[in-house]
C-alpha positions in Angstrom: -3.7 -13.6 -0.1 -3.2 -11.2 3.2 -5.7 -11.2 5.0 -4.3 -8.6 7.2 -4.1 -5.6 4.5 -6.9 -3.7 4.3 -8.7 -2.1 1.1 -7.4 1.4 1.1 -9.9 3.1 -1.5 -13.5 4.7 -1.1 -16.4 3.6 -0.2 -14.6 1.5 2.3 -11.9 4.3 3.3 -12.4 8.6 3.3 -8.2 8.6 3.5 -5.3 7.1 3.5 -2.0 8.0 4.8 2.1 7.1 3.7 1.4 5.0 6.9 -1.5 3.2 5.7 0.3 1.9 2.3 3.2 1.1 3.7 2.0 -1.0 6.4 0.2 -2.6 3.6 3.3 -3.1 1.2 5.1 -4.4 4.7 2.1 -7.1 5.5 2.7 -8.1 1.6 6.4 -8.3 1.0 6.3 -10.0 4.5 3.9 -12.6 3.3 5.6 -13.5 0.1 9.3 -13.4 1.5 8.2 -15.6 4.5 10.3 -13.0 6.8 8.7 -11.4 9.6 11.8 -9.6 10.0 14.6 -10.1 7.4 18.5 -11.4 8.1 20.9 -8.5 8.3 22.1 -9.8 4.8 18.5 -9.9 3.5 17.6 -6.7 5.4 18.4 -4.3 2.4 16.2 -6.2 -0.5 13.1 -6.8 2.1 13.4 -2.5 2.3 13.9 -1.7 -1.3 10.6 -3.9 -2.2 8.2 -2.6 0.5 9.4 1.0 -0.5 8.8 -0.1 -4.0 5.6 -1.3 -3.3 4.5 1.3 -1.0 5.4 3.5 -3.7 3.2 1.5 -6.3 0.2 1.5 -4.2 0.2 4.9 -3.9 0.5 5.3 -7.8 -2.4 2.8 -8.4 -5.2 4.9 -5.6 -4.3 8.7 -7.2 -5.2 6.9 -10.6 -8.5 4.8 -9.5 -11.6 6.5 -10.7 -14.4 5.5 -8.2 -17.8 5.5 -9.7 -20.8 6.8 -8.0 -18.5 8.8 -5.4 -15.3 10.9 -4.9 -13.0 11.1 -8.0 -9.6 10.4 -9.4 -7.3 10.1 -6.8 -9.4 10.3 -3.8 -8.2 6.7 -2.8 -4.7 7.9 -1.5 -6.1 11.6 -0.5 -4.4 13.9 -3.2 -5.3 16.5 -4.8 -5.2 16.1 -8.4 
């Protein structure tokens, strides 16, 4: 859909930072929104849903369990 978010889990990543998800969670709620940059009115909503989604992403790579390599949770770097 994005072309411009990256895979943020092992093999093709060793980490990933807050930084890394939410620039990923900005490049998707920016993408289905049609904003670049939200209206002042809009601003508010467009923040809520990348935190959201930040917050989702980082949820979904401490639960993946990578086969063959690091385990549970090394996709977003925590210790688990």
């Amino acid at each position: 859909m994005c072309r411009s978010i990256k895979t943020l889990r092992p093999p093709y990543v060793d980490s990933v930072t807050e930084t890394d998800m939410r620039a990923a969670a900005l490049q998707y709620v920016r993408k289905i929104s049609g904003f670049r940059q939200p209206a002042p009115h809009n601003a508010e909503a467009f923040d809520k849903a990348v935190e959201a989604i930040a917050a989702a992403t980082e949820e979904l790579l401490g639960s993946l369990e990578v086969r063959g390599g690091a385990g549970k949770g090394a996709g977003a770097g925590a210790a688990r």
